[in-house]
C-alpha positions in Angstrom: -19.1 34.4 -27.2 -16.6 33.6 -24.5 -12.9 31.8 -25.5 -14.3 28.4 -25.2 -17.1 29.8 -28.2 -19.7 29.5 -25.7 -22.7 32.4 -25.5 -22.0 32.8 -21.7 -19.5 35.4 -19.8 -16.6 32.8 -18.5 -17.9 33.7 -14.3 -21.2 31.9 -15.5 -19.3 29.0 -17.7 -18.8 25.7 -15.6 -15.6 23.5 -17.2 -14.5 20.2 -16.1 -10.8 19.5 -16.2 -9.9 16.2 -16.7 -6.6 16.5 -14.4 -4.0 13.4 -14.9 -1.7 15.1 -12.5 0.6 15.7 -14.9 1.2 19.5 -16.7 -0.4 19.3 -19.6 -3.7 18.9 -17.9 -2.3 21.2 -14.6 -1.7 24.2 -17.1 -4.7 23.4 -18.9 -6.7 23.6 -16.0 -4.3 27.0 -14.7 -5.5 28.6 -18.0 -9.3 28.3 -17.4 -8.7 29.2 -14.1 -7.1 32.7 -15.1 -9.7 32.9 -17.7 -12.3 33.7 -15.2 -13.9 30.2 -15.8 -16.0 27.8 -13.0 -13.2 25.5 -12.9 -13.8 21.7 -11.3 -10.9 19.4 -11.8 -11.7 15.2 -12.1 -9.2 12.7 -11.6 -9.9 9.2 -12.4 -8.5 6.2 -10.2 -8.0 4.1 -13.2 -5.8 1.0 -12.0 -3.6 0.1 -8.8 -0.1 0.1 -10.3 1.1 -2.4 -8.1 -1.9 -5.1 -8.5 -1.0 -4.6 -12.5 2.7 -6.0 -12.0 1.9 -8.2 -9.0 4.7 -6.0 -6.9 3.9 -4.4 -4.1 4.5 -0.5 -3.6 4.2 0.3 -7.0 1.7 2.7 -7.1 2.4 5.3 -9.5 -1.6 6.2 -10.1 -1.8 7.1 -6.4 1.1 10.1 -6.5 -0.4 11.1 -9.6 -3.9 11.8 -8.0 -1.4 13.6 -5.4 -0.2 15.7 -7.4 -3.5 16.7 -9.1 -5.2 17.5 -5.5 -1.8 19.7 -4.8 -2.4 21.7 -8.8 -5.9 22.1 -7.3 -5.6 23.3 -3.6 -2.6 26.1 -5.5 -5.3 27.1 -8.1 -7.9 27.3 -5.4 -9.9 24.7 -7.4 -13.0 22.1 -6.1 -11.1 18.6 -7.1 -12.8 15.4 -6.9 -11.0 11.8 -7.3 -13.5 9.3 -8.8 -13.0 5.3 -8.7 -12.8 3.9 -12.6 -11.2 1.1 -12.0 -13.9 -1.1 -12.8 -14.6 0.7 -15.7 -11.1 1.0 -17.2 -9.8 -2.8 -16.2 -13.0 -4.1 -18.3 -13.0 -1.5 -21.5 -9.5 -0.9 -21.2 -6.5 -3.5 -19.9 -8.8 -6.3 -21.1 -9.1 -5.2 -24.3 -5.6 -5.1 -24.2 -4.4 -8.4 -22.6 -7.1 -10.3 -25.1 -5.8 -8.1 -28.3 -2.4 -9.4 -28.0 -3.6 -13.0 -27.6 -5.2 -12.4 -30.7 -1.5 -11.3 -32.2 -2.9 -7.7 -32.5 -1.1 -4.6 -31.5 -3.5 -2.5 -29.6 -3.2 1.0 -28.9 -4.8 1.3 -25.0 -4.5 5.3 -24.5 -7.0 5.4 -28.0 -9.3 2.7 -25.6 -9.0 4.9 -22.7 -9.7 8.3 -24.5 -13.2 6.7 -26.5 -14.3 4.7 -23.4 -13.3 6.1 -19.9 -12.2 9.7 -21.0 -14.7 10.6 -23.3 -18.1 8.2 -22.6 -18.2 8.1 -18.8 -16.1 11.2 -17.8 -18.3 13.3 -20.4 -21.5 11.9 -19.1 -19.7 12.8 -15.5 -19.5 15.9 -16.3 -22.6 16.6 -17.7 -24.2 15.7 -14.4 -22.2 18.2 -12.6 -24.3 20.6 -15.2 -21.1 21.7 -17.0 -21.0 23.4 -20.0 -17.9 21.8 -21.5 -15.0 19.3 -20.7 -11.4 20.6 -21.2 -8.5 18.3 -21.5 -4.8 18.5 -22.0 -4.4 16.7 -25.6 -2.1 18.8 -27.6 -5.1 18.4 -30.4 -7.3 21.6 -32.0 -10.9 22.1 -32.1 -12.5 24.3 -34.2 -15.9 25.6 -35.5 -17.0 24.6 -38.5 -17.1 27.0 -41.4 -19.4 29.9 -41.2 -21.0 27.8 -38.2 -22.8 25.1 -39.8 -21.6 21.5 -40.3 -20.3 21.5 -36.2 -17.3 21.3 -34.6 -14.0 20.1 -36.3 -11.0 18.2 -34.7 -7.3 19.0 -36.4 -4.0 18.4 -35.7 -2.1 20.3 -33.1 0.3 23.6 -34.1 3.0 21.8 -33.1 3.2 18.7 -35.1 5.6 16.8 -33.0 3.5 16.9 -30.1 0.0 16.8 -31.8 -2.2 13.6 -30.8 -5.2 13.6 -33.0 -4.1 9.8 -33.8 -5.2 8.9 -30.3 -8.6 10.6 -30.5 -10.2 9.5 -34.1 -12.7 7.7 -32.2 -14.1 10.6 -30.8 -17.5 11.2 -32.1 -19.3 14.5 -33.0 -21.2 14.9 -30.0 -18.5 14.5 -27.9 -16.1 17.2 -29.9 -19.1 19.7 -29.4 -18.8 19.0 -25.2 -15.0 19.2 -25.4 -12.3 21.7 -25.1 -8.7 21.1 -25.9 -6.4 24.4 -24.8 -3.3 23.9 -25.2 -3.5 22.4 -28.9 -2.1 26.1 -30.1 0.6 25.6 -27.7 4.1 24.4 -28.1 5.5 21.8 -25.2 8.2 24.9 -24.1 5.0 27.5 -24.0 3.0 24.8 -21.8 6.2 24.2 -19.6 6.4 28.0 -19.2 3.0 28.7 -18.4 3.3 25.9 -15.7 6.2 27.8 -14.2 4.5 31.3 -14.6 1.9 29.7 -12.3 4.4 28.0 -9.7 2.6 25.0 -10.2 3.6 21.9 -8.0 4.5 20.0 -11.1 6.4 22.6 -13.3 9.1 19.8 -13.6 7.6 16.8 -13.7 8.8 15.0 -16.3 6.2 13.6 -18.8 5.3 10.1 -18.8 6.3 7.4 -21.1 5.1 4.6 -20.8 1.7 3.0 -21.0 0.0 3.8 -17.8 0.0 0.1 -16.5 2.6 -0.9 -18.3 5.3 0.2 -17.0 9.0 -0.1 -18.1 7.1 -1.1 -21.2 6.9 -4.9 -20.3 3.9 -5.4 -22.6 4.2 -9.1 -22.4 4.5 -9.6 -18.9 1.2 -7.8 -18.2 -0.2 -9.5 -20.6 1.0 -12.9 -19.1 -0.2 -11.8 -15.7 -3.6 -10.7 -16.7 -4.0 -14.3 -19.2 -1.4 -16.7 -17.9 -3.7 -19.7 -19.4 -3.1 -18.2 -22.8 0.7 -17.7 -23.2 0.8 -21.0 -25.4 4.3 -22.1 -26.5 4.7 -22.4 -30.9 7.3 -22.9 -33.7 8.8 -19.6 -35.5 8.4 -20.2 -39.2 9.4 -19.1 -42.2 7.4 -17.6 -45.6 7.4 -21.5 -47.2 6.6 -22.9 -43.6 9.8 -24.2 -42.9 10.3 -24.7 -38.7 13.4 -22.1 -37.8 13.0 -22.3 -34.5 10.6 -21.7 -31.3 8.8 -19.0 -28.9 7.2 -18.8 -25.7 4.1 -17.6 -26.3 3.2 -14.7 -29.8 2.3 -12.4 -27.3 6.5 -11.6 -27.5 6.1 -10.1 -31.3 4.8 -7.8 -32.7 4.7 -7.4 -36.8 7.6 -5.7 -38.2 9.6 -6.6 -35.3 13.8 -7.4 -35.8 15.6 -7.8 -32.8 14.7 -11.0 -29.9 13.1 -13.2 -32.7 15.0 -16.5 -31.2 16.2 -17.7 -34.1 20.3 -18.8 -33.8 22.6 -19.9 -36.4 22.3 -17.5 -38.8 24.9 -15.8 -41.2 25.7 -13.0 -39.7 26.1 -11.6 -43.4 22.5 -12.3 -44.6 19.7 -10.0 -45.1 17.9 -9.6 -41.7 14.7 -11.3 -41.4 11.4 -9.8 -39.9 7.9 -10.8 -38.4 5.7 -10.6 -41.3 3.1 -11.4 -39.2 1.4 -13.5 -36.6 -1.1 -16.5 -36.7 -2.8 -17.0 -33.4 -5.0 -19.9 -33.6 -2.2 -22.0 -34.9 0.8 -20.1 -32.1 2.8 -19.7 -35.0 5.2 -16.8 -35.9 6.3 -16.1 -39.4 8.9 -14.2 -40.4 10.8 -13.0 -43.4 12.8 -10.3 -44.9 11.8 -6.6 -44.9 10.1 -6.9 -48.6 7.1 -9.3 -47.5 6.3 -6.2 -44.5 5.1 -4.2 -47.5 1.3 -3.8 -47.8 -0.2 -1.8 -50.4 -4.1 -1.6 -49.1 -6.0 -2.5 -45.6 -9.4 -2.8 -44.2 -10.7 -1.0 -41.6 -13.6 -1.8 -39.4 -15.6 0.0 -36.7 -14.7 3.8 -38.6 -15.4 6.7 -37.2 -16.0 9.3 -39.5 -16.0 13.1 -38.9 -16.1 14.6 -42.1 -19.7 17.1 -42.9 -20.3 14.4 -45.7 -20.5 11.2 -45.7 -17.7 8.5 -46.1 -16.9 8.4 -50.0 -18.2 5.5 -51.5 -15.9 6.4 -54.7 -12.9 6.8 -53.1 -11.1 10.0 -51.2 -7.6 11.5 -52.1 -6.9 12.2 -48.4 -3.7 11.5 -46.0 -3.6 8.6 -43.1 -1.0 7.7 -40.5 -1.1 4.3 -38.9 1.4 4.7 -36.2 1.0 7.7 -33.8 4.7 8.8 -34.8 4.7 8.8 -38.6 3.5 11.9 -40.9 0.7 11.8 -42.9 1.4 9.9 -46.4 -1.2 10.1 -49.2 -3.5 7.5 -49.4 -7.3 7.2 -51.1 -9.8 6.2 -49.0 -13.4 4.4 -49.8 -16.1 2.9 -47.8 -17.7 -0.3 -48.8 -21.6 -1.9 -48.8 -20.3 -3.9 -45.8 -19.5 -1.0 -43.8 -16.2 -1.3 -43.6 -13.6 1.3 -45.4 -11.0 0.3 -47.5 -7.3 2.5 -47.7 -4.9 2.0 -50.9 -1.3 3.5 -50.3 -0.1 5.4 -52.9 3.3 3.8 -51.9 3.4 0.3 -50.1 3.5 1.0 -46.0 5.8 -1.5 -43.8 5.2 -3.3 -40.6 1.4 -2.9 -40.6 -0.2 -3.9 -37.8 -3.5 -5.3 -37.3 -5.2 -4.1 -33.9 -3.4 -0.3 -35.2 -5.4 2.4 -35.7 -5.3 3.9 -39.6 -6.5 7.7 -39.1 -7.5 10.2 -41.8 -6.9 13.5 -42.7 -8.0 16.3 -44.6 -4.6 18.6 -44.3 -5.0 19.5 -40.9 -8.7 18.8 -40.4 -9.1 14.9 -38.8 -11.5 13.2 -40.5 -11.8 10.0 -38.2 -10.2 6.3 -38.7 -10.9 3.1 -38.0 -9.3 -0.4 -36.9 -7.1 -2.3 -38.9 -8.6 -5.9 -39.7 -6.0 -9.1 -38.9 -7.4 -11.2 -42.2 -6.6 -8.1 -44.4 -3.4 -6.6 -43.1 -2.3 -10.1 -43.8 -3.4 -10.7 -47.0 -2.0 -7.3 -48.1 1.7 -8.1 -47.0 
């Protein structure tokens, strides 16, 4: 077995990099590369920056695909740029624009990694007759015990960097095609490594923001991509009292504090929240922190990775439904509907529906699902 647990010597092993142009995925590619590996890097053209804001010369995708062909030509690398645009504008910023009209929080990169990334790029590489597909998510893959029950996806070493909330979706025949590096790695080992190899992008600094979002002007991409749906509304409160007005719910997000628009308020009282968000009526409801707390939620499309099936009785297990929490215990059951239901042992805040709620087993990631609107509302 070679390092990537495949029964072939690395010179005979083909491995396609998905390349982002950023280091994570240079170094991850780098590493392959020293390894002895067939190395091909992909880049995807996913969106034109500037088309996304409606400005002109923004085109942050295009220097990123410039820096990938510059990782490749130093690693003497084949490097192909494939068009996804298509692709990625209709699974992807879609999905996006049309979850926040639905007063849903969305989580795009989770879209991207269980549409674009993992379903067409895999299939990609597969017809370039490559054994495996390596990225640069700080996540683990392993073997499952003693061989049988197949492969396994768990958190990262390093904790603060791990992103196994962003790939629950991923399915088991996907985690057997993939490959994930650097998820032994800390940030400062990756950084290193990247300057061991005098990559082109040692220092480029890592990105914050949503791809074509940027500044993080949620809203205003929204409002570009479905200007017919940015419907004016009252702001309410929790007896349905009219406290003031908004320009469209696609400003607010639940939990929210700050920008509500509501004036002439003792500046003494308890600060006041949105609780959540009711679309078909373009109404915002707020109140204080207490009414954020939910004690269970529904889940609907689940993925589930664990060698037996979901628990129908109910599983002690941890879940994280924001990307930068820790884990917090939880017990988890699937229903006849096919949905899964997740109790709290203590009442969460700020639930969001259109959030993803992932499980986990200690380490070992045992999938997720969506959080249902109707539920995450009746909850708080």
């Amino acid at each position: 077995m070679n390092s990537l647990g495949l029964d072939k010597k690395p010179a005979d092993t083909r491995v396609v990099v998905a390349m982002s142009g950023g280091v994570d995925s240079s170094v991850t590619a780098a590493l392959l590369a020293e390894a002895g590996y067939q190395v091909v890097g992909i880049t995807l053209q996913l969106y034109d920056h500037g088309a996304a804001v409606s400005r002109k010369g923004a085109c942050c995708a295009g220097q990123d695909i410039h820096d990938a062909r510059n990782v490749a030509a130093a690693l003497d690398m084949p490097h192909y740029v494939l068009d996804y645009e298509s692709r990625f504008r209709e699974a992807v910023i879609d999905d996006f624009a049309d979850a926040y009209i639905r007063g849903e929080t969305p989580i795009p990169c989770v879209r991207c990694n269980q549409t674009v990334k993992f379903r067409d790029l895999l299939s990609t590489a597969r017809d370039l007759e490559a054994d495996a597909l390596a990225t640069g998510h700080y996540v683990r893959r392993a073997d499952g015990a003693g061989g049988a029950g197949g492969a396994e996806l768990h958190r990262a070493v390093d904790h603060e960097r791990d992103q196994s909330y962003f790939l629950f979706a991923t399915t088991a025949a996907q985690l057997d095609f993939l490959r994930f590096p650097l998820g032994g790695m800390t940030k400062d080992e990756t950084r290193a490594a990247a300057a061991r190899f005098a990559l082109p992008v040692a220092d480029k600094p890592d990105s914050q923001d949503i791809c074509f979002v940027p500044q993080g002007s949620y809203a205003r991409v929204v409002e570009k991509l479905r200007p017919e749906a940015i419907v004016p509304g009252e702001i309410v409160d929790m007896a349905g009292r009219v406290v003031g007005r908004h320009d469209g719910i696609i400003n607010y997000t639940v939990g929210q504090r700050r920008g509500l628009g509501i004036g002439g308020r003792d500046p003494d009282s308890d600060p006041l929240y949105v609780v959540r968000l009711e679309p078909e009526r373009h109404r915002v409801v707020i109140g204080p922190r207490a009414a954020l707390g939910c004690a269970a939620v529904r889940l609907d499309s689940v993925n589930w990775l664990g060698a037996d099936p979901a628990p129908t009785d109910g599983a002690a297990l941890s879940v994280k439904i924001r990307s930068t929490m820790a884990p917090v215990p939880a017990t988890v059951r699937a229903t006849p509907d096919g949905t899964v239901e997740v109790a709290f042992e203590t009442p969460e805040f700020g639930v969001s529906p259109g959030q993803a709620c992932v499980f986990y087993d200690g380490d070992r990631v045992l999938g997720g699902g969506w959080i249902r609107r109707e539920a995450a509302q009746a909850a708080a």
